[in-house]
C-alpha positions as CSV (number, residue, x, y, z in Angstrom):
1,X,6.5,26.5,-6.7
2,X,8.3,28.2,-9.5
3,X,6.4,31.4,-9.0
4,X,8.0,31.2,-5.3
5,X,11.5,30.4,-6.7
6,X,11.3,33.1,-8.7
7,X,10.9,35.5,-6.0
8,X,14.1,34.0,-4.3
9,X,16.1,35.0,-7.7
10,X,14.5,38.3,-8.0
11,X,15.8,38.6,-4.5
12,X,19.5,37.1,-5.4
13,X,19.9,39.9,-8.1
14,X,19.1,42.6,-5.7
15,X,21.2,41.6,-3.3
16,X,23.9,41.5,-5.8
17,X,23.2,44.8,-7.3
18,X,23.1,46.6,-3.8
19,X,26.2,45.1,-2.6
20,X,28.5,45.5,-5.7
21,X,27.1,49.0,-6.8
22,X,26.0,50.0,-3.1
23,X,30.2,50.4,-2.8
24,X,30.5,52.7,-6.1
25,X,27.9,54.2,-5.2
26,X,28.7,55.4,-1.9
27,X,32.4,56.2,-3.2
28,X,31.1,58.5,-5.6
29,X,29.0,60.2,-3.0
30,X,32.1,61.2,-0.6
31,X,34.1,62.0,-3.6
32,X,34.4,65.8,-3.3
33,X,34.7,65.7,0.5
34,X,36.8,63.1,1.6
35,X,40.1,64.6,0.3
36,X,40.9,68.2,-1.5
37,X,44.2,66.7,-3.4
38,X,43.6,65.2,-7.0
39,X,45.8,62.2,-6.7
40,X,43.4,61.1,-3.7
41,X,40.0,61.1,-6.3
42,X,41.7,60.1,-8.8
43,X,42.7,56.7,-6.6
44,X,38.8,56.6,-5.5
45,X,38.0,57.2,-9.3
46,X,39.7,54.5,-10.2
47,X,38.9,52.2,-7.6
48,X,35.2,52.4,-8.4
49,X,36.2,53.4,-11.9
50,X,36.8,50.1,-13.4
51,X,33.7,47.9,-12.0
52,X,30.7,50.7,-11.8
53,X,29.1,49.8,-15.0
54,X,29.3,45.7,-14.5
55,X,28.2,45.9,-11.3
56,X,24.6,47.7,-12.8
57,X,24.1,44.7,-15.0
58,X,22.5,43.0,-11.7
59,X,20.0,46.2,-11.9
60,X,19.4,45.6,-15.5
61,X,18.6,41.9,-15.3
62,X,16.4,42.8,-12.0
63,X,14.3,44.6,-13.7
64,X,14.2,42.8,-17.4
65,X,13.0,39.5,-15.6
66,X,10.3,41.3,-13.4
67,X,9.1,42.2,-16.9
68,X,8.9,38.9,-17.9
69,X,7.5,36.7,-15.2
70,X,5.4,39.0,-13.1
71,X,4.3,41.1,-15.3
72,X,1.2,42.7,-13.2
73,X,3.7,44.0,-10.8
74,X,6.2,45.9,-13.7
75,X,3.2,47.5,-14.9
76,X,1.8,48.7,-12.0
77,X,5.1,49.8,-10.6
78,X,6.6,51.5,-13.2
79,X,3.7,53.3,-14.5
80,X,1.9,54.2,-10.6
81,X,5.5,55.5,-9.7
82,X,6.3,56.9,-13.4
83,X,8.0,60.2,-11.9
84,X,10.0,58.7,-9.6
85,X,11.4,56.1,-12.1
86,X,12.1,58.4,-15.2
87,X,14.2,60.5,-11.9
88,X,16.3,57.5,-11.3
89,X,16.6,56.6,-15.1
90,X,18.2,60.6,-16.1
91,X,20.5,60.7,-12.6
92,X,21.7,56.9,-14.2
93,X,22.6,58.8,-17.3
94,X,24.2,62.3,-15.2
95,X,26.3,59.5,-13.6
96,X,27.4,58.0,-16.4
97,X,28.7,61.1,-18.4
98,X,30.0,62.1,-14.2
99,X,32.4,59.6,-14.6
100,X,33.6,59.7,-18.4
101,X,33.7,63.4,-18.8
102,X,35.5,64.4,-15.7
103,X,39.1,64.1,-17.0
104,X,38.4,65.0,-20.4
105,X,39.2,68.8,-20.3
106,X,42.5,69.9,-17.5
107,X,40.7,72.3,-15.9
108,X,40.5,72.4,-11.6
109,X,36.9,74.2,-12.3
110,X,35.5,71.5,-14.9
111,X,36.8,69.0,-12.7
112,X,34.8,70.2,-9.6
113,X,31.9,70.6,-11.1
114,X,32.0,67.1,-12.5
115,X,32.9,65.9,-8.9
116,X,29.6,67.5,-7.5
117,X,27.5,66.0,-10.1
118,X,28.9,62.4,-10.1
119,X,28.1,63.3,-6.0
120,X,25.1,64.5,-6.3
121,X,23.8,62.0,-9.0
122,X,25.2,58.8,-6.7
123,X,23.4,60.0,-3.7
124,X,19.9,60.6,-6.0
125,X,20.4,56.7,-7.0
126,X,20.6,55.9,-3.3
127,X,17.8,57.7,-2.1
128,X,15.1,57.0,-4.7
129,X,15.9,53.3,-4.9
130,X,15.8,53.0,-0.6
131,X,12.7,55.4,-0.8
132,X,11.2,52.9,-3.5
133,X,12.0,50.1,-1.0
134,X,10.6,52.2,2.2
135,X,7.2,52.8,0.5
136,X,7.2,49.1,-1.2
137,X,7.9,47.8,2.4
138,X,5.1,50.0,4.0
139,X,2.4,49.8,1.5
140,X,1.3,51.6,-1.8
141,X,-2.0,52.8,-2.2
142,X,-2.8,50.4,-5.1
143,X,-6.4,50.2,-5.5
144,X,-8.7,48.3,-8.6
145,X,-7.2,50.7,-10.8
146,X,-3.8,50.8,-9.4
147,X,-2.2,53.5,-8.1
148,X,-0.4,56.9,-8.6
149,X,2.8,57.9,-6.4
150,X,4.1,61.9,-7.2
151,X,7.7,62.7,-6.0
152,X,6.6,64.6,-2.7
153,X,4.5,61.6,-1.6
154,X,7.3,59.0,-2.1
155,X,9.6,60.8,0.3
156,X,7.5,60.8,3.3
157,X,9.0,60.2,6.6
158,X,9.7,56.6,6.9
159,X,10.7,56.7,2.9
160,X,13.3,59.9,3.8
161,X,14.5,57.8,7.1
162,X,15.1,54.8,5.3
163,X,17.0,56.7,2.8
164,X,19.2,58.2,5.6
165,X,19.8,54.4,7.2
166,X,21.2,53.1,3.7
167,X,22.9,56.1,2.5
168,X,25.2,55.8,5.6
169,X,25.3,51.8,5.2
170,X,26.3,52.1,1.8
171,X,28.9,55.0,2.7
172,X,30.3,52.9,5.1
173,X,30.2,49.9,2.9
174,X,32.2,51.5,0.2
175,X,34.7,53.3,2.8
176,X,35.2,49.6,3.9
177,X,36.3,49.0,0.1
178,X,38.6,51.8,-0.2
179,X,40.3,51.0,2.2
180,X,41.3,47.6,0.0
181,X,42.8,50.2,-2.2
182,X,44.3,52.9,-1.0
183,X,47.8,53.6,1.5
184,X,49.1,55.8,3.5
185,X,47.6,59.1,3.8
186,X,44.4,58.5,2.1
187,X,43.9,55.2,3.7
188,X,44.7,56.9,7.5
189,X,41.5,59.4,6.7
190,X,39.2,56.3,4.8
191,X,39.8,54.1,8.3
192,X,39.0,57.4,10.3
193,X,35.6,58.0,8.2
194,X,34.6,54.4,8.5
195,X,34.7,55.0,12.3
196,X,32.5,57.7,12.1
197,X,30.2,56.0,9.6
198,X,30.0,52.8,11.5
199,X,28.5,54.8,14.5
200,X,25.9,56.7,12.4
201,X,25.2,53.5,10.7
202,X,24.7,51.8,13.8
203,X,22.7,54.4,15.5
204,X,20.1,54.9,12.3
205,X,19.4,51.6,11.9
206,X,18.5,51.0,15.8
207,X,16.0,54.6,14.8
208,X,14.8,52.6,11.8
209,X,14.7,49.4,13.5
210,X,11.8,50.6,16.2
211,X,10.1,52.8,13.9
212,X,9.2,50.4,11.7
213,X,7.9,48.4,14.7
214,X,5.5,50.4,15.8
215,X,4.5,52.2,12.8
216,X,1.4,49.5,12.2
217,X,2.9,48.5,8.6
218,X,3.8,45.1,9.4
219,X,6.8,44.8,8.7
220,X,7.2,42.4,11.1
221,X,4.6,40.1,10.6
222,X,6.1,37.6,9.1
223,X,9.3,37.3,11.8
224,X,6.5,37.1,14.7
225,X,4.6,33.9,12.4
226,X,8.1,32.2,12.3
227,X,9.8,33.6,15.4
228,X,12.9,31.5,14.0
229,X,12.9,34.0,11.4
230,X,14.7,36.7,14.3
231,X,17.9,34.9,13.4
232,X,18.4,37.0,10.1
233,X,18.4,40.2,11.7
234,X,20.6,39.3,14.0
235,X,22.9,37.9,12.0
236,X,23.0,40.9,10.4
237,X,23.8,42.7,13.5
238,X,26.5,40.6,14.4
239,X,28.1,41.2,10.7
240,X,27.6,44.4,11.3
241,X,29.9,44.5,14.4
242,X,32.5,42.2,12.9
243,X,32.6,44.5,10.3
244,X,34.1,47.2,12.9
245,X,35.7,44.7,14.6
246,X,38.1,43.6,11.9
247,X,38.6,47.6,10.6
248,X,40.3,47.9,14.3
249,X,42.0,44.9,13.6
250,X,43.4,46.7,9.8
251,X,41.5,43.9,8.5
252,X,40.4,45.3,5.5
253,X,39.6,42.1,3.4
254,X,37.1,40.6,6.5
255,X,35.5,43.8,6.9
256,X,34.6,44.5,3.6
257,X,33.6,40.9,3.7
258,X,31.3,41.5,6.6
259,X,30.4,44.7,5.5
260,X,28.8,43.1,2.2
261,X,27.2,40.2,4.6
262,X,25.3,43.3,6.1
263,X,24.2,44.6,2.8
264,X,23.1,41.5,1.6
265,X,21.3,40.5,5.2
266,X,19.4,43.6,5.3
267,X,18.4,43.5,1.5
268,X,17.2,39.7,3.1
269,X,15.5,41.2,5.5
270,X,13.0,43.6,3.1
271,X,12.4,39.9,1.2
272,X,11.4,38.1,4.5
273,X,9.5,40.8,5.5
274,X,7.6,41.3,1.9
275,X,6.8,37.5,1.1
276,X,4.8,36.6,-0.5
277,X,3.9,39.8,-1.4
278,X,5.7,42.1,-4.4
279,X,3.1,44.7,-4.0
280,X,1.5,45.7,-1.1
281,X,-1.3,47.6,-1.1
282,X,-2.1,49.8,1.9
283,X,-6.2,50.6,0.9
284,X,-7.4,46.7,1.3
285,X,-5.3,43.3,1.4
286,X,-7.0,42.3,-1.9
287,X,-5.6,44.5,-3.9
288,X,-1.6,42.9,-3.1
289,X,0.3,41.7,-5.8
290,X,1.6,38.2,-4.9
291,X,3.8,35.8,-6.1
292,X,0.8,33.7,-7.1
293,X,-1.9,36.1,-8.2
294,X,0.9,38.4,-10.8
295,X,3.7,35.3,-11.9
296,X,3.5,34.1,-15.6
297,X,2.0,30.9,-17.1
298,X,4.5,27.8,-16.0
299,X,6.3,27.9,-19.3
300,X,7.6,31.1,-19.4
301,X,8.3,31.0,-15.6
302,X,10.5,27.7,-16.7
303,X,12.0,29.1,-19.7
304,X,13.2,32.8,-17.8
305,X,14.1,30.3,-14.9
306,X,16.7,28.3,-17.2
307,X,17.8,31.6,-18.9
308,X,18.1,33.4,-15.2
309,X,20.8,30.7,-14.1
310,X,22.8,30.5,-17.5
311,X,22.8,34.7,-17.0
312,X,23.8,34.4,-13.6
313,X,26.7,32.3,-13.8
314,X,28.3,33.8,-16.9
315,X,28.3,37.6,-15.2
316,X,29.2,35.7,-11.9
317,X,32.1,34.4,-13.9
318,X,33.1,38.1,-15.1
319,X,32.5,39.3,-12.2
320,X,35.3,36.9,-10.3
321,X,37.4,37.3,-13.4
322,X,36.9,41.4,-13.2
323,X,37.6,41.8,-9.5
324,X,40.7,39.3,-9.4
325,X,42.1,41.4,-12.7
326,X,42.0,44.4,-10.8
327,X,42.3,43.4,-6.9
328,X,45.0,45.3,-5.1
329,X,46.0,48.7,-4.3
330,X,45.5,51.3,-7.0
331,X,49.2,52.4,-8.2
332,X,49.8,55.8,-9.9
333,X,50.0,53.4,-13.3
334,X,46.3,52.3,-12.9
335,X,45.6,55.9,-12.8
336,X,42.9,56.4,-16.2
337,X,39.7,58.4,-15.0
């Protein structure tokens, strides 16, 4: 029971972490191209500027309690996908310095170049976290002595179309927060690219949506068990459309709000489709990691458990506080980064 719990707040954190970072993330990746003035990146600057680094703490805690009650799982991971994972850990860093380094010398070159790499960087995080979900979703070739995953292998086709389906999800998602706060000019193109976005959004995840059903991985094994389960997908569809419905509308607040439901559903959706495996391996159904072969003796699993909640409503908490501090449009005053 508590190992099963535990799976459900694994599955809390990363939806968290997807939807608050999914929108910096995704305004970091359009930054060079959405706008040539500087007053327009410095108002997406500083509308991601102020919340990037809390919203990783989700990321952080993710991974510190998979650590700690299902152990088997953290070690195999992390050590079978080693490349891939010390990739995602440097680009973490290049991001970081992307965004404090940038205004630190006037200079339109040093500026650019910082622009790029806080681009460049964002999109890496994007892709090798979906294309660690793809290949997760699909099957890892864990055998009895685990398994080893190079770069090359982890971007095959379903990872690299996968990777495609969230980038523009999480584009759109964080268009759908800019357009919170920014006006006039800026907020005209935003509202135009979230159009655009929507569309290839819509049309990648349909693509995604019917490879995955035929591609034998069975995905969708556990939906066809507990045919009731079909409602979560489609709930997630029809956030999806709201979320374009009330962008027409100049509804900013509901579509963002919708937008994040479709985040949050589809991160849902890889945890329906998963249970009650964490690993799966694609060589022989013994060698899955579960939920009950990998969790943690009962104590540990109680006293993470206690911990978890105390953690989640204190940076819940900050969060709220953090995001009502700075809600609004950015003014030229907030300007910092």
């Amino acid at each position: 029971m508590l190992a099963e719990i535990w799976f459900f707040v694994l599955g809390i954190f990363l939806i968290m972490y997807v939807i608050l970072d999914g929108f910096d993330l995704g305004g970091a990746t359009i930054l060079p191209f959405i706008s040539d003035k500087e007053s327009d990146k410095k108002i997406i600057l500083n509308a991601i500027g102020r919340v990037w680094d809390g919203n990783e703490v989700w990321l952080i805690a993710f991974g510190a309690f998979l650590f700690g009650v299902f152990p088997p799982v953290y070690a195999k991971f992390f050590s079978g996908a080693y490349i891939p994972v010390m990739l995602l850990a440097f680009v973490l860093i290049f991001r970081a310095v992307s965004f404090e380094f940038r205004s630190k010398v006037e200079s339109e070159t040093w500026k650019k170049i910082f622009d790029y790499l806080l681009a460049f960087s964002s999109l890496l995080i994007i892709v090798v976290l979906s294309a660690a979900g793809a290949n997760v979703l699909k099957g890892l070739p864990i055998g009895p002595e685990g398994f080893r995953l190079s770069l090359i292998e982890a971007l095959n086709p379903f990872a690299i179309l996968t990777a495609l389906t969230v980038t523009s999800l999480l584009i759109l998602h964080s268009l759908l927060y800019l357009a919170n706060k920014t006006e006039g000019e800026l907020l005209n193109k935003i509202i135009s690219w979230s159009k655009f976005f929507w569309i290839l959004t819509l049309i990648l995840v349909v693509i995604w949506g019917i490879v995955s059903a035929v591609s034998g991985f069975g995905i969708y094994s556990n939906f066809i068990k507990y045919p009731i389960l079909f409602i979560e997908p489609i709930l997630t569809t029809v956030f999806l459309i709201l979320a374009l419905v009330y962008l027409n509308k100049e509804n900013f607040k509901l579509s963002f709000l919708f937008s994040s439901l479709t985040v949050g559903g589809s991160i849902l959706f890889f945890g329906i489709s998963m249970f009650p495996n964490l690993l799966k391996s694609s060589l022989s159904e013994n060698y899955n990691l579960t939920v009950y072969n990998s969790a943690s003796g009962e104590l540990t699993l109680t006293i993470a458990l206690v911990v978890a909640l105390i953690g989640i409503v204190l940076v819940s908490i900050y969060n709220i506080y953090v995001y009502k501090t700075f809600a609004g449009k950015i003014k030229e005053e907030d300007l910092h980064y």
